[in-house]
C-alpha positions, 0 to 999 in steps of 0.5 A: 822239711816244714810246710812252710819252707815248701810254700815259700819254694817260688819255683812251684808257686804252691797255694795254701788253701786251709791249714796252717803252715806248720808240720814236718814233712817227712816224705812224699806219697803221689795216690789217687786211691779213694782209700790209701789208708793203708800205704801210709805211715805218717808224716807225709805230704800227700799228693793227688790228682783227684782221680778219685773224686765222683762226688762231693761225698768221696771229699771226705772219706778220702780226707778222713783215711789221711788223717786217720794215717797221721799225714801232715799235709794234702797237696791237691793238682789242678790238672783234672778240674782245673781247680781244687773243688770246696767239698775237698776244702771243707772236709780239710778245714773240718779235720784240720789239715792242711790243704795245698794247691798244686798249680796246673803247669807246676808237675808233680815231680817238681814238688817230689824234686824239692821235697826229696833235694831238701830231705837229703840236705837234712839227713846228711846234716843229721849223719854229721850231727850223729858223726860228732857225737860219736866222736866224742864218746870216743874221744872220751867225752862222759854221759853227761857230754853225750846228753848235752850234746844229744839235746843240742845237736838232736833235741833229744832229752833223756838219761840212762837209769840202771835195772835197780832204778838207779839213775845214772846220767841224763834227768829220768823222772820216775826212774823206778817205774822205767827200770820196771818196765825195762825189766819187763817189757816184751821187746825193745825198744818200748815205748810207755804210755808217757810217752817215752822210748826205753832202749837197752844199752849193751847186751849185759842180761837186762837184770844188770843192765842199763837202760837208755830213757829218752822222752816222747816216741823217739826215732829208734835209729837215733836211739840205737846209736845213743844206746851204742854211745852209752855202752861205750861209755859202760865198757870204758868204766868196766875197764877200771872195774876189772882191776878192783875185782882183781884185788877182791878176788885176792882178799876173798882167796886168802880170806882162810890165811892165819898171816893177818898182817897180809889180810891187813895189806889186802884189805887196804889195796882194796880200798877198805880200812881195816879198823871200820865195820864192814858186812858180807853180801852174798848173792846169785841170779839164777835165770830159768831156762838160761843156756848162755851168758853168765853164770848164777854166781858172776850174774848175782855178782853184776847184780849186786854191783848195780843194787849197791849203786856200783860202789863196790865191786863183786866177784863170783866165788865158788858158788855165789858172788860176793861182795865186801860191804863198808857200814858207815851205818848199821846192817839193818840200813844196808838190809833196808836198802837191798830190800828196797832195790828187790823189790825194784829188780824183781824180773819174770823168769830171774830168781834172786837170793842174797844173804847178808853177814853180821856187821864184821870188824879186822881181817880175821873176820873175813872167812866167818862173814864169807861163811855166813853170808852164804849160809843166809844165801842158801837159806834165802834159796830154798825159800824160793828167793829173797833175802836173809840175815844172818839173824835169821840163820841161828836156828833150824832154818840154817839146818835145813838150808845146808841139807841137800834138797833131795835129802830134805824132800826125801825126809819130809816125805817119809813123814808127812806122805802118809798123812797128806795121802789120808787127808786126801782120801778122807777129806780129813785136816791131819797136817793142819793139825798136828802143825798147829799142835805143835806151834802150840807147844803141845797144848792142847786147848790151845790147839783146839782154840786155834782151829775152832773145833773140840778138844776131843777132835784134837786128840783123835787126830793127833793119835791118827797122825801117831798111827800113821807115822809111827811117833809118839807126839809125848816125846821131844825128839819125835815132835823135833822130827814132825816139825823139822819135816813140815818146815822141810816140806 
């Protein structure tokens, strides 16, 4: 209800005093507290029958609590003065808020009447506008429906954006910077600094969810159900979703079929032309701590789906989820652009690895791209997240990345222990230097360069190191396995 629908009530012959006509009334607080800060919340229309008033002084420090709170209006009564005194004018002309005069012979519960019938008016109206919405998700009404119609029935205006930044229906300016702080915000709903309020839409982990943006400091109710009619809508598309996943999962299961002509067929049920370059796209999610949902596998699939802007469908297998990626350009544009959607995803507490294949052509390259793309997975894992190319994995890395990690920390313990428990001891830099050593390719003025000290203490160190491990740095196969220990380590 506004001030000047209230004023404009002949029944209560209300008197506006100082203010302007102009604010939502959005309940009624009868107080005659010299401090009620405290009890209100904003928004209220404030009545008072001046019991607090001693002095001309109290006038402001009451008014002052009112406006700190946020009211909208001061409704002053009669009853006790006869008359609204100028010191309770002059504080409300001074803090800009508005100042009405309650009549003696009109009660206050006349006023709280007319407030209370009008609200009632307004919230039935508001539940049938909500009703209509909801019915047209229902009845199939899409995204772009359900913002036009929350801008025209509500004077809501927002949009939903993916956990990669991705908007997906509605206008979100600065879609990114929402999906960061969605990702990494306390409790939600949140309200940014903008400001806007961000709402989760279902109960999908937020790494592959959506988030429902609406502009300003939105009322959560209204928001609660526009995410509700959003998940809906999400739910609805899962649904066709499903069957793609389906068909994937068939091709990837006979990925190590030698019947070429039935890999062919499946290639095309899913959608995929056979004679087009395609890539493999291997990725997990794992979430620390995690004891319900899903999977790192299925979770790195939904992941997936959402860093590729859901135009492919992913499935877990085995260990990772996977995805059969067209290339209609090359594998550096695909690796660029999930790079770019990392660094959008990146969540506390979630770890995400992909690995990426070279770019593949025909049904027979399926099984090998499946290969690669989890070699690079694994290798991006021991490196603590991240994403890998199969360029990447031609070398001792793809080793390490295939050997067990109690086998790997085993490996480079035996080596390394000894020199890491005398650096220790004797502040000494063994490690350093037999790793610059041996980037050095055994040089050792080169190494002596590098770590600015004599060619001498080269030599003494790297026949420490020769001591306390036991190898001989002159041979190849003694410098592979130092070297392979400190890349393990």
């Amino acid at each position: 209800m506004q001030i000047s629908e209230l004023l404009a009530h002949e029944t209560l012959r209300l008197i506006l005093l100082t203010g302007e006509p102009v604010g939502e009334i959005t309940g009624v607080v009868v107080t005659d507290l010299p401090r009620p800060g405290r009890y209100l919340t904003g928004g209220e229309l404030v009545l008072t029958g001046m019991m607090w008033r001693h002095r001309p002084s109290d006038s402001e420090i009451f008014v002052d609590h009112l406006v700190e709170a946020g009211v909208t209006a001061l409704a002053a009564g009669d009853a006790r003065l006869g008359h609204v005194p100028d010191d309770l004018v002059d504080a409300c002309r001074d803090r800009g808020l508005a100042l009405i005069e309650v009549p003696i012979e009109v009660s206050f519960g006349a006023v709280i009447d007319v407030v209370d019938r009008r609200m009632a008016g307004e919230q039935r109206l508001a539940l049938g506008r909500h009703r209509r919405i909801f019915a047209a998700v229902a009845e199939g009404a899409g995204l772009p429906e359900l913002f036009r119609m929350a801008h025209d029935e509500l004077g809501v205006t927002g949009g939903v954006v993916s956990s990669t930044g991705r908007v997906i229906a509605g206008e979100v300016p600065d879609a990114s910077r929402m999906a960061a702080e969605f990702l990494r915000a306390v409790r939600l709903p949140h309200v940014t600094a903008d400001p806007r309020t961000i709402f989760t839409v279902d109960r999908s982990p937020r790494v592959a969810g959506w988030a429902l943006v609406l502009d300003g400091d939105v009322n959560p109710e209204i928001g609660y159900e526009l995410a509700a009619c959003a998940a809906l809508e999400r739910t609805r598309m899962e649904e066709g979703r499903r069957v793609e996943r389906r068909l994937l999962e068939q091709l990837i299961g006979l990925a190590g079929s030698a019947d070429l002509p039935e890999l062919s067929a499946r290639m095309r049920t899913c959608g995929l032309d056979v004679a087009a370059p395609f890539a493999i796209v291997a990725c997990t999610a794992l979430r620390a701590g995690a004891s319900d949902g899903p999977d790192a596998a299925t979770l790195g699939g939904l992941v997936l789906e959402e860093m590729l802007d859901r135009s492919v469908v992913a499935v877990a297998a085995a260990d990772t989820g996977l995805a059969v990626v067209p290339l209609p350009g090359s594998v550096e544009e695909l690796t660029g652009r999930l790079t770019a959607r990392l660094s959008v995803v990146d969540t506390p507490g979630v770890r995400l690895s992909l690995g990426v294949s070279a770019a593949l052509t025909g049904p027979a390259a399926i099984r090998g791209g499946i290969e690669e793309a989890g070699y690079a997975r694994r290798m991006a894992e021991a490196r603590d997240g991240g994403l890998v190319t199969s360029d990447e994995i031609y070398t001792h890395a793809l080793l390490l990345a295939t050997v067990p990690d109690d086998i790997r920390r085993g490996f480079a313990s035996r080596l390394l222990d000894p020199l890491f428990g005398y650096d220790r001891r004797h502040q000494a830099d063994l490690v350093r230097t037999l790793s610059t050593f041996l980037d050095c390719a055994g040089s050792w003025n080169v190494c002596a360069e590098r770590l600015h000290v004599h060619v001498n203490t080269v030599r003494y160190r790297i026949r420490r190191v020769e001591e306390l491990t036991g190898r001989n740095l002159t041979t190849m196969a003694d410098r592979v396995d130092l070297y392979l220990a400190l890349r393990a380590s």
